[in-house]
Each structure stands twice: as C-alpha cells, then as structure tokens.
C-alpha positions as CSV (number, residue, x, y, z in Angstrom):
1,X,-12.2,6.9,-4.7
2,X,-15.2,5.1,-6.3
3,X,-17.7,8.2,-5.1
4,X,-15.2,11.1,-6.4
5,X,-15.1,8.9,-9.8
6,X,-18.9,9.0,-10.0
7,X,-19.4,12.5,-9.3
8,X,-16.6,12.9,-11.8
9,X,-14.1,14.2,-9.6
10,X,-11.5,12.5,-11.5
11,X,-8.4,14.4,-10.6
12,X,-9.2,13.6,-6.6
13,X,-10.0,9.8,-7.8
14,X,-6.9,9.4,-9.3
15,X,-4.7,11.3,-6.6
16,X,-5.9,9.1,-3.9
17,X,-5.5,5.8,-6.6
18,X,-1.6,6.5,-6.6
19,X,-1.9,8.0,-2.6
20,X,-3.0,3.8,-2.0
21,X,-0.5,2.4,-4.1
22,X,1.7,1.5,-1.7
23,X,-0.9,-0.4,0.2
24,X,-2.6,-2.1,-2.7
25,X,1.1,-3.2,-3.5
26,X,1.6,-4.4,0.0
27,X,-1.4,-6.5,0.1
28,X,-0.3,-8.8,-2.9
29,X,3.7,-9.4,-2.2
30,X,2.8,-13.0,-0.9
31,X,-0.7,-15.2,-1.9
32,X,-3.7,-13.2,-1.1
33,X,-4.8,-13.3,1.7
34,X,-2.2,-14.1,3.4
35,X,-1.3,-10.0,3.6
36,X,-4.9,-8.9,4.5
37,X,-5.4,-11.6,7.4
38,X,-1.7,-10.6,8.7
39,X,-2.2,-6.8,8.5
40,X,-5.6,-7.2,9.8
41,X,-3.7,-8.9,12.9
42,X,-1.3,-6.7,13.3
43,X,-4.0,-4.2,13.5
44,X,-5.5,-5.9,16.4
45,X,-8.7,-6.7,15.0
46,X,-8.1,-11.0,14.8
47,X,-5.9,-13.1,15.8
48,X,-3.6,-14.3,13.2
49,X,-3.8,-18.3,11.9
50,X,-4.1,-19.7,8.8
51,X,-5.0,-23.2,7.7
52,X,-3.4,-24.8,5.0
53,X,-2.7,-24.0,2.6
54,X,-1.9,-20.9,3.9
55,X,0.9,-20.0,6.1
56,X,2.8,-17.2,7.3
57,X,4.2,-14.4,5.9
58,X,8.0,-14.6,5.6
59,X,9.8,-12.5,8.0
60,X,11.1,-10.1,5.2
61,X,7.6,-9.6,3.7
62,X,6.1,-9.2,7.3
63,X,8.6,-6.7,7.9
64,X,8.0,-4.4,4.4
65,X,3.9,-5.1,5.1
66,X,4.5,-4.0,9.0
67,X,6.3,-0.7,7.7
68,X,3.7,0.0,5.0
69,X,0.9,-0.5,7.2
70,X,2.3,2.0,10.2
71,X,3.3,4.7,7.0
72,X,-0.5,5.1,6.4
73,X,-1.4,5.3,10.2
74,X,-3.2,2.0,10.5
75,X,-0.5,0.6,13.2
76,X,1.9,2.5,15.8
C-alpha cells in the first residue's frame, strides 16, 4: 500500500486501504496486542500466553477475530 502510494498509484493504495479494513478493525476490538499475539497463534507461528496485564481474548472477540482472520486466507 505504502509502495503504490509512493509511485503515486493512489487509486490501488486506497483500494487495498479499504480491502484491509476488516483486518486493521480486527486487530483493535480488545487492547493491542492482545489481537496480534492471538491471531499470530492461531496462525501457528507462537504459542499463545500473555503476562499481566494482558489476558485473553474473550470468547466472542476470539470468535469475530478467528472468522476475520480465515476470510483473508491467513487461517483454514
């Protein structure tokens, strides 16, 4: 998004802004990190654990985060 921007490909910069929404969104419904670190588990890529202050996600969150996540192809 930042390289189309700077070759002022603005058009394809914003397309794939509002294309992300959904995932930027996704990252901030509970206290970042909190989203990042639990996506990045569900991905497979750490194991999830948080020390306080942080906790987990509640289930509901975890659930709309789990569905976003898979709807961009970054989880089956």
């Amino acid at each position: 998004m930042c390289r189309l921007w700077k070759e002022k490909k603005y058009e394809k910069a914003r397309a794939l802004h509002y294309k992300l929404e959904p995932l930027n969104h996704a990252m901030f419904i509970e206290t970042n990190p909190i989203p990042v670190k639990t996506a990045v588990a569900m991905m497979g890529k750490i194991r999830e654990e948080f020390r306080l202050p942080l906790c987990e996600m509640s289930e509901a969150n975890r659930e709309k985060l789990k569905k976003t996540i898979k709807d961009f192809g970054l989880i089956k």
